[in-house]
C-alpha positions in Angstrom: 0.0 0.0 0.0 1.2 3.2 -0.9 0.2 6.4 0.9 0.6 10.1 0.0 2.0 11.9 3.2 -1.4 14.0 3.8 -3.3 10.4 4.2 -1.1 9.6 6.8 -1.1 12.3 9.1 -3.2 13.0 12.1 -3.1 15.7 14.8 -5.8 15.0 17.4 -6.4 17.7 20.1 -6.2 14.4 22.3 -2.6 12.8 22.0 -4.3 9.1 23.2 -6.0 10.0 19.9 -3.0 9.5 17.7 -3.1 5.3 17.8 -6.6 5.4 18.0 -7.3 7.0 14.8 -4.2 5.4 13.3 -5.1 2.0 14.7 -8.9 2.6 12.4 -7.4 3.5 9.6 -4.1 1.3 9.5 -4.5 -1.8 11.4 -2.1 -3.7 10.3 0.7 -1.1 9.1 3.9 -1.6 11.6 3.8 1.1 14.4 6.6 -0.1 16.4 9.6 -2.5 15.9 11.6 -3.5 19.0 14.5 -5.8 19.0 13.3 -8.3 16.6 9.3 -7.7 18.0 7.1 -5.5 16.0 3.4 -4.5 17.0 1.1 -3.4 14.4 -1.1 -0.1 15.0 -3.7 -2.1 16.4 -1.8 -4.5 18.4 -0.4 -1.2 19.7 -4.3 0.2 20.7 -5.2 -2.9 21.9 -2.7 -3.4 24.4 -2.5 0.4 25.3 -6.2 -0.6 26.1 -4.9 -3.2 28.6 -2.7 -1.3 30.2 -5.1 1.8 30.4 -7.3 -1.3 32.4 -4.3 -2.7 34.2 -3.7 1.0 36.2 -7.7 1.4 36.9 -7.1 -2.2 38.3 -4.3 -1.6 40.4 -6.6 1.1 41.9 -4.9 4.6 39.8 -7.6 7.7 39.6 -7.4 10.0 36.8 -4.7 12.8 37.7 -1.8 9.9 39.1 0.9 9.7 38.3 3.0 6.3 37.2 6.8 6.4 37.8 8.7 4.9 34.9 12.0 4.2 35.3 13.7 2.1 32.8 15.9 2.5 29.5 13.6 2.7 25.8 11.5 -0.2 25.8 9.5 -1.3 23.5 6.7 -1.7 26.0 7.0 1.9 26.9 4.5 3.1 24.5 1.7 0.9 25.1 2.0 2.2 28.8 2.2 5.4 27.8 -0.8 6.0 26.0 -2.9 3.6 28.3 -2.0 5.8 30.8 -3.6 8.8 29.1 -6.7 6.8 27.7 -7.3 6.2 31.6 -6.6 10.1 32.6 -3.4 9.4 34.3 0.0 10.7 33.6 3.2 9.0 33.1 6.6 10.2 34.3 9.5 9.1 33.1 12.7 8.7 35.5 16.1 9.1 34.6 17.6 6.3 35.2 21.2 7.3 34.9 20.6 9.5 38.0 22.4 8.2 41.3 19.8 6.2 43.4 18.7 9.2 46.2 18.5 11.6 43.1 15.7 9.2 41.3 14.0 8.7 45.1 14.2 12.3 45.5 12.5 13.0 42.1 9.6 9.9 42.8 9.1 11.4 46.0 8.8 14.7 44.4 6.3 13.2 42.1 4.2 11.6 45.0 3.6 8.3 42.0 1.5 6.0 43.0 3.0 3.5 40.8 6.4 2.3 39.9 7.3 0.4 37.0 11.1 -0.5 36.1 13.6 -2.6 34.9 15.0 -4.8 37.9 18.5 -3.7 37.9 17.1 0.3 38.7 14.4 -0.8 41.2 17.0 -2.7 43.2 19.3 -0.1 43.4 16.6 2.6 44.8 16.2 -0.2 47.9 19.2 1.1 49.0 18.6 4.3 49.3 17.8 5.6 53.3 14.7 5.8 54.8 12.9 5.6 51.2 9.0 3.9 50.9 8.4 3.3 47.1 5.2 3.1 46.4 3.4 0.2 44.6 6.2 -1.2 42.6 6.2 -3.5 39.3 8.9 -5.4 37.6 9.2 -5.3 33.7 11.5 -8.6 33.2 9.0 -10.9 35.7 7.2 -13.4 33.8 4.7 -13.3 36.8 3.3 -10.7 38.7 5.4 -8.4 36.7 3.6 -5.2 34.5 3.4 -7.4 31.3 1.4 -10.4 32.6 -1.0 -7.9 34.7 -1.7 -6.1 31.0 -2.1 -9.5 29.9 -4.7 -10.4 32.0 -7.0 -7.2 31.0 -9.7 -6.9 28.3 -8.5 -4.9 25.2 -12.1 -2.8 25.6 -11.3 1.0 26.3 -11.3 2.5 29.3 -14.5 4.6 30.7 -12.6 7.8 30.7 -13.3 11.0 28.3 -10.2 13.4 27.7 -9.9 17.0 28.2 -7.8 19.4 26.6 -6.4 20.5 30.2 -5.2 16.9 31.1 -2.1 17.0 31.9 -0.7 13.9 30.0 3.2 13.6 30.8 5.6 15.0 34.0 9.1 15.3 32.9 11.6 16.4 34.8 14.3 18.8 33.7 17.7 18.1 33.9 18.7 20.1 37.0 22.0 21.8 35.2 20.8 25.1 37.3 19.1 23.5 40.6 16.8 20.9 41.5 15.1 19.0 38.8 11.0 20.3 38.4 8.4 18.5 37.1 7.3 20.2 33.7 3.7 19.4 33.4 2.9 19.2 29.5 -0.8 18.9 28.9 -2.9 17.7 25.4 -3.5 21.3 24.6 0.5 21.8 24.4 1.0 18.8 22.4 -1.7 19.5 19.6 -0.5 22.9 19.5 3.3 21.9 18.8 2.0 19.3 16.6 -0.1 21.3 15.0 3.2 23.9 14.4 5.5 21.8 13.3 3.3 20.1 10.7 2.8 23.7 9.1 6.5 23.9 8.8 6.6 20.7 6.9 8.6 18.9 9.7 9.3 15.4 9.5 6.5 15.1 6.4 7.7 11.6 4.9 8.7 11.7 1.4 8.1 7.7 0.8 6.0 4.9 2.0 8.5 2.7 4.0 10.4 5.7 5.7 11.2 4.6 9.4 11.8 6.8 12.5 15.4 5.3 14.1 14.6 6.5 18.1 17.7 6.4 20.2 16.8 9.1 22.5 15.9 8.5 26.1 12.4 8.4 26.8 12.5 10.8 30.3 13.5 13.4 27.8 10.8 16.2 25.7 12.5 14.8 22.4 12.6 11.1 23.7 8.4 11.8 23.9 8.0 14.0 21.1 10.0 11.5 18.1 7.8 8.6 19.0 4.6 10.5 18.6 5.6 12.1 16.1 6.1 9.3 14.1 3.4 7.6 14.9 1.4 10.6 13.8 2.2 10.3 10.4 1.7 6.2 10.4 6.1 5.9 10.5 7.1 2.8 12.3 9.0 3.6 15.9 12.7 1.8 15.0 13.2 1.6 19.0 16.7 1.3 20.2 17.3 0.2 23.7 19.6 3.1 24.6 22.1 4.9 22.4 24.4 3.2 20.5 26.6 4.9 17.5 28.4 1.4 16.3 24.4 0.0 16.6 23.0 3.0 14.4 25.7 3.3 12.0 24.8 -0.8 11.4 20.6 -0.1 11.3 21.7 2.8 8.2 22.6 -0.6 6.6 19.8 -2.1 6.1 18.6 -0.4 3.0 15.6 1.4 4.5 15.1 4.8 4.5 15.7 6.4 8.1 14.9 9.5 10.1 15.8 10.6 13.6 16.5 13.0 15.9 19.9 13.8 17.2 21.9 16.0 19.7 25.1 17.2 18.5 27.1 15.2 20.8 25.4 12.3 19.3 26.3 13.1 15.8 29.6 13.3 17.0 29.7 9.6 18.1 28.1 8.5 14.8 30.3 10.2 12.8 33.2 8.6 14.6 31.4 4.7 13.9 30.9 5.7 10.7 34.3 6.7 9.7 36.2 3.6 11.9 33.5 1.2 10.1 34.1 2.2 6.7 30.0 2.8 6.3 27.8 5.2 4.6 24.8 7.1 6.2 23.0 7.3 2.8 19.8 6.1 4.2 19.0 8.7 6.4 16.5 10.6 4.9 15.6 13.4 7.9 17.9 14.0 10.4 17.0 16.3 12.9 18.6 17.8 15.9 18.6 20.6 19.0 18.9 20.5 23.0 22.6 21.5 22.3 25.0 24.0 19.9 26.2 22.4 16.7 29.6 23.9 16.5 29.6 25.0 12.3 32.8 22.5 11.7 30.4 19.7 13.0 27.3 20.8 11.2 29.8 20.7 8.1 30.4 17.5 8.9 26.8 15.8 8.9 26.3 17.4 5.8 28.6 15.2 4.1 28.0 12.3 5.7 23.8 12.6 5.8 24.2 13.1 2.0 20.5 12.0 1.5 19.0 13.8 4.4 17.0 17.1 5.1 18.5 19.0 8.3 16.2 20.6 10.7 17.2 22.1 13.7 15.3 22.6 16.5 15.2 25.0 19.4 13.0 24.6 22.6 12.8 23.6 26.3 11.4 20.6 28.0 9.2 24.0 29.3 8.1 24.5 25.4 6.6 21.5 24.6 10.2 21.1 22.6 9.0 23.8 20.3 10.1 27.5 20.0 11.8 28.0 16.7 13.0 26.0 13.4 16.2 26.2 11.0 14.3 24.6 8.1 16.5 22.3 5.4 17.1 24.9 2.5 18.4 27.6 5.6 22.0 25.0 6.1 23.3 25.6 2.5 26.7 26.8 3.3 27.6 29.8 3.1 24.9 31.6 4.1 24.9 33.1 7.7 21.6 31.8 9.4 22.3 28.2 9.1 24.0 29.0 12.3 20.9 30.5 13.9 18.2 29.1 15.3 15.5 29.8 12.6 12.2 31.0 12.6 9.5 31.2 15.4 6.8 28.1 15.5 3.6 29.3 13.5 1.8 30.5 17.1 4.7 31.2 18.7 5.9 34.5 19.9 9.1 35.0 20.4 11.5 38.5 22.0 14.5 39.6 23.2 14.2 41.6 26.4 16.8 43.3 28.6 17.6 40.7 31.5 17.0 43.0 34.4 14.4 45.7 33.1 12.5 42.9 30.7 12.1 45.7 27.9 12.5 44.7 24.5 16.0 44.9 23.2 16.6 46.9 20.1 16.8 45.2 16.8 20.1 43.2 16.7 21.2 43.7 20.3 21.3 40.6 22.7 19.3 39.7 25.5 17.2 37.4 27.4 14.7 35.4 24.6 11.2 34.9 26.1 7.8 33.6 24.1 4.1 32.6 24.8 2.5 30.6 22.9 -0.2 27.3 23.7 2.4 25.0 23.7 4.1 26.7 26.8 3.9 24.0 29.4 1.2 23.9 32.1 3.6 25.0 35.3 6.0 23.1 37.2 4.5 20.3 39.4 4.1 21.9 43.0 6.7 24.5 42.3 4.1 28.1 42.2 7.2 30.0 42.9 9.2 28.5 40.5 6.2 28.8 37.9 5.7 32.2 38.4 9.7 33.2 38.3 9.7 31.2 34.8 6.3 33.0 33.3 6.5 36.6 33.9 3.4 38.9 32.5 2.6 35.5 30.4 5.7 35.2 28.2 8.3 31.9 29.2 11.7 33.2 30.2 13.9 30.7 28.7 17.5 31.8 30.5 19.1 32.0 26.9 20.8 34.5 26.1 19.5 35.8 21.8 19.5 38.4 18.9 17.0 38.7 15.9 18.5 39.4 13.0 16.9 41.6 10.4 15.4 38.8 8.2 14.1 37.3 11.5 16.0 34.7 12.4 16.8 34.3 16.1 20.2 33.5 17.5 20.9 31.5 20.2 24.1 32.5 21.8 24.4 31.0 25.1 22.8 30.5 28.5 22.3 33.9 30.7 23.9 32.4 33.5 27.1 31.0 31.6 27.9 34.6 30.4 31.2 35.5 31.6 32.0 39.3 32.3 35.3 40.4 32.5 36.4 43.8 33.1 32.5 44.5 32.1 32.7 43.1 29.0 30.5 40.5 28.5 31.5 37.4 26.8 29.6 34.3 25.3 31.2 30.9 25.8 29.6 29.6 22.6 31.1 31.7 20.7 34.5 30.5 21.5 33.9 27.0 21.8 32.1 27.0 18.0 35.9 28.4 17.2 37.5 26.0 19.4 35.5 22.9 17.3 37.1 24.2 14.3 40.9 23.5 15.4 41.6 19.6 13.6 42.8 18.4 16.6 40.0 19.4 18.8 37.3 16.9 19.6 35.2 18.9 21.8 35.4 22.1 23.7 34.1 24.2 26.7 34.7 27.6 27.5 33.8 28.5 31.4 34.6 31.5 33.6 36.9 31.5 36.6 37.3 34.3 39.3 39.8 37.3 38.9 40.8 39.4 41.4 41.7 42.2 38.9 38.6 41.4 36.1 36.2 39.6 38.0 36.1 36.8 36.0 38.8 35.2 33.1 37.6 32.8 30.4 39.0 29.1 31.1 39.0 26.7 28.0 38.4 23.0 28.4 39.3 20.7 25.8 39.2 16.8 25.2 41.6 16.4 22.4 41.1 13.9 19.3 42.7 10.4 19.6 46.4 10.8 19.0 46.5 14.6 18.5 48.9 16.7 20.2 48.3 20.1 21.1 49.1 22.1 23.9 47.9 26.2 25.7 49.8 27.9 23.6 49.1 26.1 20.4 45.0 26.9 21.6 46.0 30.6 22.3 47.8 31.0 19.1 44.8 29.6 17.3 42.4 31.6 18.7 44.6 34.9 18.6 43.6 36.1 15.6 39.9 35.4 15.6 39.2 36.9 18.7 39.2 40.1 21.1 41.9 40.1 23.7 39.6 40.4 26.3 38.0 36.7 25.3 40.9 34.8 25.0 41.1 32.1 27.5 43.8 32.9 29.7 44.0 29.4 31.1 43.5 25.8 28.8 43.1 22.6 30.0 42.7 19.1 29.0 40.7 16.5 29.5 39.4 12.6 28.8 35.7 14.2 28.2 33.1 16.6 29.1 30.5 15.8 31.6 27.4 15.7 30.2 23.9 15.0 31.0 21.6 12.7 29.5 20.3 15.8 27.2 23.9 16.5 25.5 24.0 19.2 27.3 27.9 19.9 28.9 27.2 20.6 32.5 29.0 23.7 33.3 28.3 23.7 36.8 30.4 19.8 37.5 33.4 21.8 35.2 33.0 24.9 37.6 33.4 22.8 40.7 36.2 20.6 39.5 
């Protein structure tokens, strides 16, 4: 069967709606392949109706929440939207966190439910003077979550959606505090959905394209790609958990591929590809976000995604994902916006305000970026204070620091809070670092500040250096020399095995500022 892209699409105002109407009007098309396993869209309704039954049975009211905490699953997706066919809302743990951080967060959460992989739910017994509450087991082959779905009725639930449900609680990555709860309801979905299909985003251009998912599933993109797919009647190609050798082999197999990327990610597949002598010709879409892509890098994928459309993405976990898009023809090289961030979302609005007197900046100056739009996130889950510090006189302050050019693109340049300022001069690491990716023998690059008596703050480079390059401070310095102001020249470089990162991409500046 072959079916033109607008057959294929749906965008319900109810996200449970998505494999409902797809499971109607393509029963048997594959929504979901899973380590040798693949469930059809109406396998995949049925069983979401089971689970949907399985939480009413366990005694979950509409409104609770279900801990998940386990790596990407197949059976993640049935869960996920029998939990909203049932009124409930999942949240999805990070299970890379250290075993107080993920109690802290399920406390946090006050889930009724948890359901994980044994390895994770064994560590959190160790954790002091923690009560879990209700807790499942995914490998069991009794008394585990799949045989209690198993033993439900495939009927759906008696419960009738609202626009306000909040469907999802994801938690943000704590780079600048605590991790809060992002409640993200249907209303913010459709809306983003409804956004990025009039952008063109993602539209399939032939019958047996595939979405490759690699992301993890506690993350706004590890959400979004899978529903996204499913929305235009893509099979989900789940991986288990991030794997460059393990992607580089799926681009293989002759089918056509999209997927979503961070940067650092990229980064790894280039690497597999190159040391496995393979192409990345079947990648079709590639899209990416949550992190910079130094120019050198972007480059890079180019070359290697020869068959694929590039569309960046900038949002926040606090955005639905969605703020602003760098569509395909915008990364022909040479021009000077494939470096920006694109275009606002259709619906979205988006400024740059002074940081401390939240007046708009003038045209071309930086500041703080701030938007509103429907896809803006509910609040943060029993954080008022927080919510109201975050949307101020109904615009979203996103704590990046921007510029609109005159064509309307917007540039991201950097957190607000990773600004340096040195001898009042303010200075963007991002700027520096997308010069530091350039240098051949530089694998990867962060640029922090450190105290000054004399300037208040210097600028400290941090590089991890590619394998069996040589390079040294003053080889960095004279580099960067003449590309740069005096004033933002690092005064210190040092070297390192890697960057921490979290599970985002994201290099966490505060673990570099403490070490």
């Amino acid at each position: 069967m072959t079916l033109a892209a607008e057959e294929r699409i749906v965008c319900p105002n109810m996200l449970a709606d998505v494999v409902r109407l797809q499971a109607a009007r393509f029963p048997d098309r594959a929504a979901l392949h899973f380590e040798g396993e693949t469930r059809t869209f109406a396998e995949l309704d049925a069983e979401s109706n089971r689970a949907a039954q399985a939480f009413v049975a366990l005694g979950l009211k509409p409104g609770d929440r279900i801990g998940w905490l386990a790596r990407n699953l197949g059976i993640f997706w049935p869960a996920f939207f029998g939990a909203m066919k049932a009124g409930m809302v999942m949240t999805p743990l990070n299970w890379r966190l250290a075993p107080p951080e993920v109690a802290a967060i399920l406390q946090d959460s006050g889930a009724r439910l948890l359901v994980g992989e044994r390895a994770f739910l064994a560590a959190l017994e160790t954790v002091e003077g923690y009560s879990p509450p209700r807790v499942l087991g995914l490998e069991e082959e009794e008394g585990g979550f799949q045989s209690v779905l198993d033993a439900q009725s495939p009927d759906e639930p008696d419960y009738r959606a609202r626009e306000e449900d909040v469907i999802v609680q994801l938690y943000t990555s704590g780079t600048t505090g605590l991790p809060k709860g992002v409640l993200l309801t249907n209303r913010n979905y459709h809306a983003v959905g409804a956004a990025g299909l009039e952008r063109g985003v993602f539209v399939p251009q032939t019958d047996d394209e595939a979405m490759l998912h690699a992301l993890p599933h506690f993350h706004v993109a590890g959400v979004n790609v899978g529903v996204l797919a499913m929305g235009r009647a893509m099979p989900v190609v789940q991986h288990r958990q991030f794997d460059p050798a393990a992607i580089v082999r799926e681009a293989q197999g002759g089918r056509p591929l999209d997927a979503f990327f961070v940067p650092a990610m990229i980064l790894m597949i280039l690497e597999a590809a190159k040391a496995a002598g393979a192409r990345l010709d079947a990648f079709r879409t590639v899209g990416y976000g949550a992190a910079p892509m130094p120019e050198p890098l972007l480059d890079a994928a180019l070359k290697a995604f020869a068959n694929a459309r590039f569309w960046q993405f900038y949002g926040m976990t606090e955005t639905c994902g969605g703020a602003s898009l760098l569509d395909p023809e915008d990364h022909a090289p040479g021009l000077a916006r494939r470096v920006s961030a694109g275009r606002p979302l259709p619906g979205c609005e988006i400024k740059v305000v002074d940081p401390e007197t939240r007046r708009p900046a003038p045209a071309g100056a930086m500041g703080e970026i701030v938007l509103r739009a429907d896809f803006v996130m509910a609040g943060y889950w029993n954080r008022p204070d927080a919510t109201a510090e975050m949307m101020r006189d109904g615009w979203c302050a996103t704590g990046d620091a921007g510029r609109f050019d005159e064509d309307g693109y917007l540039y991201v340049l950097d957190r607000i809070k990773d600004m340096i300022i040195s001898g009042g001069e303010n200075i963007y690491p991002a700027e520096i670092e997308n010069l530091l990716s350039a240098h051949p023998a530089v694998l990867e690059a962060a640029v922090i500040g450190q105290p000054d008596e004399k300037w208040g703050e210097t600028v400290k480079a941090i590089i991890v250096r590619r394998p069996g390059a040589t390079l040294t401070e003053e080889d960095v310095i004279a580099f960067l020399k003449p590309k740069l102001a005096r004033f933002k020249l690092p005064k210190t470089v040092t070297f390192a095995e890697a960057l921490p990162r979290n599970p985002s991409g994201k290099i966490l500046k505060t673990v570099l500022r403490r070490m």
